[in-house]
KOLROPA-988983 format. One line per field, with one value per residue (C-alpha): x negated, y negated, z. Coordinates in Angstrom, 3 decimals. Each point is the difference from the previous one (the first is absolute). Layout:
N
c1: c(X / ...) $
c2: c(Y / ...) $
c3: c(Z / ...) $
***
This chain:
419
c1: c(-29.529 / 2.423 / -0.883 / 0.639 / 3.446 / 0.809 / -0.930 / 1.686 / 3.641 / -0.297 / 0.377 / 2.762 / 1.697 / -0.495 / 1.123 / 3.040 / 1.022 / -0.883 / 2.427 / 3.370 / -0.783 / -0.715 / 3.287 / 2.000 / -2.288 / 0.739 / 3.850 / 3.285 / 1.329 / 2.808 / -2.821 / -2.294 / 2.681 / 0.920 / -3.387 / -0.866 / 3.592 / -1.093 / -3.823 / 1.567 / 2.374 / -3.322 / -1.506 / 2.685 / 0.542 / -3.005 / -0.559 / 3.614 / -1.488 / -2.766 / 1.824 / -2.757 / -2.778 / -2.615 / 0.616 / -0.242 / -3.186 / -1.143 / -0.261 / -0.890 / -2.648 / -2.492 / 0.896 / -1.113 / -3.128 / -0.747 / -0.004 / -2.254 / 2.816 / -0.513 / 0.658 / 3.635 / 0.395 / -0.768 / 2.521 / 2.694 / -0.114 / -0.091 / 3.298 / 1.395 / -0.578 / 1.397 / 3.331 / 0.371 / 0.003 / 2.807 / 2.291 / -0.737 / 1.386 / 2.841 / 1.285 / -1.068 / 2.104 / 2.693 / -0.025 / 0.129 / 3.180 / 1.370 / -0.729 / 1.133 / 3.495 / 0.493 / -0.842 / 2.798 / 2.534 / -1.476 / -1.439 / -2.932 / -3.757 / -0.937 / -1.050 / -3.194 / -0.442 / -0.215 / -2.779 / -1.539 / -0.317 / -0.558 / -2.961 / -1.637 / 0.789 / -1.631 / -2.948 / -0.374 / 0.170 / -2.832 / -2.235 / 0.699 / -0.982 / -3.636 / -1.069 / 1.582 / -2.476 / -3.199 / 1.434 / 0.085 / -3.458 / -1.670 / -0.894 / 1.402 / -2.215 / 1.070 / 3.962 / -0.746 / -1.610 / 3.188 / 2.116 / -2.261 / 0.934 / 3.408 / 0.729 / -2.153 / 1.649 / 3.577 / -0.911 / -1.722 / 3.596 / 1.877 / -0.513 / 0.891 / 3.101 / 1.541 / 1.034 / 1.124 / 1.844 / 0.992 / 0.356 / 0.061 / -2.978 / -2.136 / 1.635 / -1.046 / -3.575 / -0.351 / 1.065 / -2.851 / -2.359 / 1.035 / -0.726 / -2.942 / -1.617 / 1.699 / -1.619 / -3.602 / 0.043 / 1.492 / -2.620 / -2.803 / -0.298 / 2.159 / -1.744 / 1.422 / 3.406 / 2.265 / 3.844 / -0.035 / -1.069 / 3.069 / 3.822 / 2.693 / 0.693 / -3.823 / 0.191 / 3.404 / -1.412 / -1.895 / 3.644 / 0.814 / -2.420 / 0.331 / 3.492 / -0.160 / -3.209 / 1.875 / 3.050 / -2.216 / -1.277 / 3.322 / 1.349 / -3.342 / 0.372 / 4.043 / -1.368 / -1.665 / 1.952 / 4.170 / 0.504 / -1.539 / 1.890 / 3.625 / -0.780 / -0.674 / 2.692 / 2.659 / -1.554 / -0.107 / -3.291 / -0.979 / 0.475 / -1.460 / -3.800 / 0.180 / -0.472 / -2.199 / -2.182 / -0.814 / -0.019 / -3.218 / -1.918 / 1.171 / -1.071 / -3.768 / 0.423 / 0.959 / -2.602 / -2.583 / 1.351 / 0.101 / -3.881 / -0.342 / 2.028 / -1.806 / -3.473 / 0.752 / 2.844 / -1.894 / -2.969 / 2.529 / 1.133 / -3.453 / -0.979 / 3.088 / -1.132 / -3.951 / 0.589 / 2.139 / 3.208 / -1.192 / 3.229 / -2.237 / -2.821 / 2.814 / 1.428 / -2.996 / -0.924 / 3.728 / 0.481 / -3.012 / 1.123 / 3.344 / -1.250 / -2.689 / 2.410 / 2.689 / -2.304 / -1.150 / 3.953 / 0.889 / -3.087 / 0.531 / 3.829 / -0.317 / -1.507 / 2.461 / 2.941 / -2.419 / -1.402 / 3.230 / 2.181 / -3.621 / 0.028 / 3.915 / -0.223 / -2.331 / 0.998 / 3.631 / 1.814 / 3.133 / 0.087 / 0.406 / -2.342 / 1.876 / -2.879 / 1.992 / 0.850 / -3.395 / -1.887 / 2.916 / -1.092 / -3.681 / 0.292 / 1.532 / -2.471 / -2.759 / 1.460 / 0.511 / -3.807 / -1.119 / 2.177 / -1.930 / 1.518 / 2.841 / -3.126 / -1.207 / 3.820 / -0.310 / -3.998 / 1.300 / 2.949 / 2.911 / 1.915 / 3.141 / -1.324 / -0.978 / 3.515 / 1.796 / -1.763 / 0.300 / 2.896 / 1.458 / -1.887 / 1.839 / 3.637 / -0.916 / -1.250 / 2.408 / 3.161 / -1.117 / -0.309 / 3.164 / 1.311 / -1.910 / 1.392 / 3.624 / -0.120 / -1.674 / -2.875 / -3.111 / -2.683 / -2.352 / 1.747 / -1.058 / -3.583 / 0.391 / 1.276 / -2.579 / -2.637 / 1.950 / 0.673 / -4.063 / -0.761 / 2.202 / -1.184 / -3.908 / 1.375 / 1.407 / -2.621 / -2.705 / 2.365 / 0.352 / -4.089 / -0.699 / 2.048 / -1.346 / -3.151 / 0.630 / 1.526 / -3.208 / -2.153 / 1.758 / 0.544 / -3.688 / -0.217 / -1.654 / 2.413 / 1.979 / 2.745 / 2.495 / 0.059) $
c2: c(4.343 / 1.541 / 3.519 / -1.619 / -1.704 / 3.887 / 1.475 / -2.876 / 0.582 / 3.397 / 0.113 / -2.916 / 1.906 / 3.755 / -1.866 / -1.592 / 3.865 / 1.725 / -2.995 / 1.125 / 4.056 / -0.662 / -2.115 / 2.913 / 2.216 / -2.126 / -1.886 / 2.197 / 0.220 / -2.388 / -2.716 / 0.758 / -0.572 / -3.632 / -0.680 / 0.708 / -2.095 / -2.946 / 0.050 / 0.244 / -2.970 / -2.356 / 0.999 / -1.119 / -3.328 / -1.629 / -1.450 / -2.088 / -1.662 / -1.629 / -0.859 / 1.419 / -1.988 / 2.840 / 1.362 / -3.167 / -0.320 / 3.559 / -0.794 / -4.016 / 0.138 / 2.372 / -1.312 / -3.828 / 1.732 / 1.563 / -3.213 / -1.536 / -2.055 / 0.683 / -3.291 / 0.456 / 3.276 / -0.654 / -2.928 / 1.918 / 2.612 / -1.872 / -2.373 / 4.127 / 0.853 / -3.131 / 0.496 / 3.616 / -0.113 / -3.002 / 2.210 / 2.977 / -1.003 / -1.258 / 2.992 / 1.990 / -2.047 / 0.255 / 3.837 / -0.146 / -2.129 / 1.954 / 3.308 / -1.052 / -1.159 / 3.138 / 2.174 / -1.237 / 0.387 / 3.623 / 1.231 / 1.397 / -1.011 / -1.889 / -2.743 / 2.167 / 1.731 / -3.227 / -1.431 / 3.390 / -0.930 / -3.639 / 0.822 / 2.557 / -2.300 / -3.123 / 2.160 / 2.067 / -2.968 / -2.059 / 2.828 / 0.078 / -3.443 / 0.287 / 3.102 / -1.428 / -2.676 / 2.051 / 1.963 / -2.699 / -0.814 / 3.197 / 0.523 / 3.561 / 1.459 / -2.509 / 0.747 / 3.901 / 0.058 / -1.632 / 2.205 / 2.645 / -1.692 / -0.275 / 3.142 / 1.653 / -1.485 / 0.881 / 3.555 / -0.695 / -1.450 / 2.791 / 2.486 / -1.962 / -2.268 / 2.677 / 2.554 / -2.216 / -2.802 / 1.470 / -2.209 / -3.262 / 0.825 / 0.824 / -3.574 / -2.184 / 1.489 / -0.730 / -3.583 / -0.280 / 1.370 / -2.107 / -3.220 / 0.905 / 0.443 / -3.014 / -1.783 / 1.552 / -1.350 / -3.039 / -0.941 / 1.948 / -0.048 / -2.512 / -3.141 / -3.107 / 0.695 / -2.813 / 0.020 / -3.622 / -0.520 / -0.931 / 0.123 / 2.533 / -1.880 / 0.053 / 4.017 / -0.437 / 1.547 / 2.874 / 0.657 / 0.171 / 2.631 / 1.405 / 0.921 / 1.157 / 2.630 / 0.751 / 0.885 / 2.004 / 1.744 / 0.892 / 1.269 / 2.076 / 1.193 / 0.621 / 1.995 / 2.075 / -0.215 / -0.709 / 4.490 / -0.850 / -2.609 / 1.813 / 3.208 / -1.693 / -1.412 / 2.875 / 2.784 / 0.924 / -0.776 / 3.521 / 1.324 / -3.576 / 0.895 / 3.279 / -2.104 / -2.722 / 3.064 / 0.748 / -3.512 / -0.031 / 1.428 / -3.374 / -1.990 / 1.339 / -1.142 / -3.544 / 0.168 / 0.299 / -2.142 / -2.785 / 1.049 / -0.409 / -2.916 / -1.518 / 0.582 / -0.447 / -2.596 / -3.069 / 0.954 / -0.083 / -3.159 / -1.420 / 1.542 / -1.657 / -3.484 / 0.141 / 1.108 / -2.787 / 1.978 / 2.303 / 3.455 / 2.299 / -0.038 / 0.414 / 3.190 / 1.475 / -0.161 / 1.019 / 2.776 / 2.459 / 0.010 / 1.337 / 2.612 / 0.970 / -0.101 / 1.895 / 2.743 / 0.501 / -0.330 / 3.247 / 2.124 / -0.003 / 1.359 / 3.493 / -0.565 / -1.754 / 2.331 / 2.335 / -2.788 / -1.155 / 3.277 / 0.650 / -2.876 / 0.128 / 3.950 / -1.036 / -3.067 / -1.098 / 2.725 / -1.544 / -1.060 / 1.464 / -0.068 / -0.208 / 0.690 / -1.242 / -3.099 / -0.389 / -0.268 / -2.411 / -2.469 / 0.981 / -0.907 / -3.344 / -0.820 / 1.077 / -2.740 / -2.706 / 0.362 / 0.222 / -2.500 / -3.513 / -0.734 / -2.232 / -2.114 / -0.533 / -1.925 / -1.941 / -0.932 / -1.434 / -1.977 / 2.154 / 0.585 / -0.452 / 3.115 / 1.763 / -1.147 / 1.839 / 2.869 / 0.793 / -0.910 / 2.719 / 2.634 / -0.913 / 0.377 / 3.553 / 0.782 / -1.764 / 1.175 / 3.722 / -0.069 / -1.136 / 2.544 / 3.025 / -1.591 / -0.220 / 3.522 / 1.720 / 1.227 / 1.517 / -2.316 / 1.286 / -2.616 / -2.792 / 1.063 / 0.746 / -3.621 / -1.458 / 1.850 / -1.261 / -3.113 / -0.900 / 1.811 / -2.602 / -2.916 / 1.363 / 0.644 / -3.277 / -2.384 / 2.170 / -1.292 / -3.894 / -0.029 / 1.339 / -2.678 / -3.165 / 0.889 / 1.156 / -3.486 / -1.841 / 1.656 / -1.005 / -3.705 / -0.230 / -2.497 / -1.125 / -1.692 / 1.998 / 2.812 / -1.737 / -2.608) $
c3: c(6.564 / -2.421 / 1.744 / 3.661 / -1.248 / -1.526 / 3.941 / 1.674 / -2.289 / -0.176 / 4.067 / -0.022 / -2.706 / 2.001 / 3.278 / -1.886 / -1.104 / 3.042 / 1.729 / -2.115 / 0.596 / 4.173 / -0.488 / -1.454 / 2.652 / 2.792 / -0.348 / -0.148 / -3.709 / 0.622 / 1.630 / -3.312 / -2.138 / 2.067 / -0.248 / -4.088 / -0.928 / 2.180 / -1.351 / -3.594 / 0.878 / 1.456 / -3.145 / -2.085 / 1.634 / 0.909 / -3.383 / 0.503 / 3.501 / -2.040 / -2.371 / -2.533 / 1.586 / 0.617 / -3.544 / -1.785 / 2.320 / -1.080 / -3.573 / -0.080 / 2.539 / -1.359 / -3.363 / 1.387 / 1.620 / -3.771 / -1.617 / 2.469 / 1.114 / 4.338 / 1.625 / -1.775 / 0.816 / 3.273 / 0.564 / -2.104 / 2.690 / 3.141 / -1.764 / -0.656 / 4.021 / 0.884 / -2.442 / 1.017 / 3.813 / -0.369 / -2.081 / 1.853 / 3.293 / -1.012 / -1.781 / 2.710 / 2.375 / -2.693 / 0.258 / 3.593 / 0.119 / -2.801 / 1.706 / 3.387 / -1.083 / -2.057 / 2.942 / 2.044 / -2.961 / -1.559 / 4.017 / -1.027 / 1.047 / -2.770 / 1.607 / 1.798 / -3.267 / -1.864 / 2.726 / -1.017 / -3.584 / 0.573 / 1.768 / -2.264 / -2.985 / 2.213 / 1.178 / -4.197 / -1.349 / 2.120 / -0.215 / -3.762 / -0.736 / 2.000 / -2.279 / -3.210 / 0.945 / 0.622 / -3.091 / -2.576 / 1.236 / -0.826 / 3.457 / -0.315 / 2.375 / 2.581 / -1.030 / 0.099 / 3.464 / 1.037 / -1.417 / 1.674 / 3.250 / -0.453 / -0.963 / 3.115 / 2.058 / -0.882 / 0.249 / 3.860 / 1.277 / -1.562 / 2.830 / 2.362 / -1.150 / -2.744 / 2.724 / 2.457 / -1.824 / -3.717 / -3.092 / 2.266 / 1.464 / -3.260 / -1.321 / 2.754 / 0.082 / -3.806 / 0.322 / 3.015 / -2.160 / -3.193 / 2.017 / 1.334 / -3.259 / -1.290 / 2.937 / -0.673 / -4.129 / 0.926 / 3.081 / -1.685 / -3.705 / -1.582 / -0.822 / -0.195 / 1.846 / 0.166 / 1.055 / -0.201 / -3.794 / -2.321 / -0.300 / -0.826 / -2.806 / -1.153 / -0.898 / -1.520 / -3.302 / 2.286 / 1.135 / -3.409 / -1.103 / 3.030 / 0.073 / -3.421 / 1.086 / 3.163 / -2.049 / -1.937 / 2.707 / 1.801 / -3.444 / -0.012 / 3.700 / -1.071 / -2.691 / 2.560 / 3.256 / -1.325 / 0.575 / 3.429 / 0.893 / -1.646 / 1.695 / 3.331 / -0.068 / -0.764 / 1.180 / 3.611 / 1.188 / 1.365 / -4.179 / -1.097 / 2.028 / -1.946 / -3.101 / 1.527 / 0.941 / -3.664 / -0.411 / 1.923 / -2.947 / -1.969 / 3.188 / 0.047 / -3.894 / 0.647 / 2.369 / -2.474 / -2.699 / 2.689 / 0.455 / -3.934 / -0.998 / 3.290 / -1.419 / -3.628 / -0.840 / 1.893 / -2.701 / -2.742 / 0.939 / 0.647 / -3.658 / -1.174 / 0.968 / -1.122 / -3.084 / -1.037 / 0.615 / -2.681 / 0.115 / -1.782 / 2.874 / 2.446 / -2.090 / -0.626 / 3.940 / 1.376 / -3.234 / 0.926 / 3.782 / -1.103 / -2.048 / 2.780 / 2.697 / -2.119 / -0.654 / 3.823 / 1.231 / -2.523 / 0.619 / 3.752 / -0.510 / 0.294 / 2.985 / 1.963 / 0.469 / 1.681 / 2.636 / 0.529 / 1.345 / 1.558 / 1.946 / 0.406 / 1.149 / 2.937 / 1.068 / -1.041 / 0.692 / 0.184 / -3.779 / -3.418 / -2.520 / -3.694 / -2.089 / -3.448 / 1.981 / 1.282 / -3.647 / -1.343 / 2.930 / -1.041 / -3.081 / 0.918 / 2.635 / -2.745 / -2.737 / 2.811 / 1.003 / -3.882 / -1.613 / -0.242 / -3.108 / 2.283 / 1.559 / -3.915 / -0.249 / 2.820 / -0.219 / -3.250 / 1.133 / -1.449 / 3.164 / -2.328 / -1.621 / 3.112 / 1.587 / -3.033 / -0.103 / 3.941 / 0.018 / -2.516 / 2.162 / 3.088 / -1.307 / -1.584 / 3.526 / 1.488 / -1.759 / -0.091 / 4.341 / 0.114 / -2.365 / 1.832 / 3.515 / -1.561 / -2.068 / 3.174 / -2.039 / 0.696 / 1.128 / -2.371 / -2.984 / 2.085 / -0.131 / -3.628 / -0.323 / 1.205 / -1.434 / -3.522 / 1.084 / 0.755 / -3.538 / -1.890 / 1.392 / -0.254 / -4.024 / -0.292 / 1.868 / -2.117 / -3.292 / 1.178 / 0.661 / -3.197 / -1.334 / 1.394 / -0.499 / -3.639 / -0.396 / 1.434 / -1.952 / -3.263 / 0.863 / 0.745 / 2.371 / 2.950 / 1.824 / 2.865 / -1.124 / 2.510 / 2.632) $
***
């Protein structure tokens, strides 16, 4: 099974790559670059519509199924759907309102634009909480053949929709093909659905935990996203795609961390729960992926230059390959995909921690953008940035893990490091 899950990611994660370079292939620069700053933006936001609810799910949940605990899991989740949907349409129908009344006072679209993002947000975040679901069950072959799926059929509508309708087009077919899958889990392989089981009030303390792991992961994705975000929105979007095209070599990367953490952080959190929420199982486990996946990422280096202007000679004629820039943004991508040390903080329950140390990372990255936007420097510092910017935090979660569990070890005791 482990060997099918490996086949069944490996062509959801190929189909997710091949997706960005027929989108550079296929849109005009200016549409690529609309389309790469509003996919950062849904990114960046759909924790806040939740208010934290999948996240809190994503680490409760399999912990609950760990201890044996299922008919609570299973009612803390359907209380979570319940809680989330509420909360999610009305700030959705807050942005509209919002957006609306600015667009007659600013005249721009932003209303359209802002049922654009609504409805990727809506349609990410639905699909997101049926394969967190299959996830924290261990049914990863299940979640991988619908990532398979989902990813296949992006690419099929691409032809067809890219050419014809640009950035809106490739948007509106992604938010179709979101809720489809998020219809298949939900009909199909979810058991014991229930939107009528509990009260907002019920999962007040998911919210809690929630909003402090969704925090956490918008610092992280700030971390990684805050140069896209500043250069979209200062540059003119014609140079911006000429970034956003190296930027495709950190894409394939998130690509297969999400593959990774997919596969590997539910066990973590399952581990975490059997063993009596034991930290030195969990380090051991998440420690030797790090170093395995840190020594694949640098060996294939050299290689990736070459493949690159190869591929860019050929077939994206229209764009510039900066080599220098290119292996910053390798390097990056290689430390995002390697880096479990992060998922060792928040298996354990030190967001706080986690919060802290993301946090730092995204105002170096942050506040070095905005100084290469203002000073009109070369590009290249950005990529430097954030090839520095994921080392520190990789240096500093490594420090805090060594830490706790140093800490455990010398108090000696059973009981869990932290509730």
């Amino acid at each position: 099974m482990v060997a099918l899950y490996a086949i069944l990611m490996l062509v959801g994660a190929v189909s997710s790559s091949v997706k960005l370079f027929l989108l550079a292939r296929l849109l005009t620069k200016s549409d690529f670059g609309e389309y790469s700053y509003i996919n950062s933006i849904v990114m960046y936001a759909a924790p806040f519509v939740t208010f934290g609810l999948i996240e809190g799910m994503s680490r409760r949940f399999p912990i609950l199924l760990g201890e044996g605990r299922t008919t609570d899991a299973y009612r803390l989740r359907n209380e979570a759907f319940r809680a989330a949907a509420v909360m999610a349409a009305l700030l959705t129908l807050t942005a509209l309102i919002v957006s609306g009344v600015l667009q007659n006072v600013l005249s721009r679209p932003l209303f359209f634009v802002t049922v654009l993002i609504a409805g990727e947000i809506w349609a990410y975040n639905a699909f997101l909480w049926g394969v967190r679901d299959l996830r924290s069950h261990l049914r990863t072959t299940s979640y991988a053949a619908v990532m398979c799926g989902k990813g296949i059929a992006e690419v099929a509508v691409i032809f067809y929709l890219a050419p014809r309708y640009g950035y809106v087009g490739v948007l509106l077919s992604e938010i179709v093909v979101w809720s489809a899958a998020a219809i298949l889990v939900f009909t199909k392989a979810m058991r014991d659905v229930s939107f009528r089981e509990g009260s907002i009030r019920s999962v007040v303390p998911l919210i809690l935990e929630g909003a402090a792991l969704s925090l956490a992961g918008i610092l992280a994705n700030t971390a990684r996203l805050c140069d896209r975000l500043i250069l979209g929105a200062f540059l003119p979007k014609s140079d911006y795609a000429d970034y956003a095209f190296h930027l495709l070599v950190i894409s394939a990367g998130a690509v297969a961390a999400n593959v990774l953490n997919q596969y590997f952080w539910p066990r973590a959190l399952h581990l975490y729960g059997s063993s009596g929420s034991d930290p030195t199982v969990v380090d051991r486990y998440l420690r030797r992926l790090t170093f395995g996946l840190t020594a694949l990422g640098l060996a294939a280096a050299p290689f990736v230059p070459f493949a690159f202007r190869f591929a860019t000679t050929h077939f994206f004629p229209s764009y510039h390959v900066d080599t220098i820039l290119l292996l910053f943004l390798y390097g990056a991508a290689v430390f995002d995909v390697a880096n479990f040390y992060p998922y060792f903080l928040l298996t354990v329950g030190k967001t706080d921690w986690f919060i802290g140390i993301h946090l730092g990372g995204a105002a170096i990255l942050a506040l070095g953008t905005a100084a290469v936007v203002f000073l009109k420097a070369n590009l290249v510092f950005v990529g430097a940035l954030a090839l520095i910017t994921r080392l520190l935090i990789l240096g500093a979660t490594a420090i805090a893990t060594h830490k706790l569990v140093a800490r455990h070890v010398s108090l000696q005791v059973d009981e869990p490091l932290f509730e």
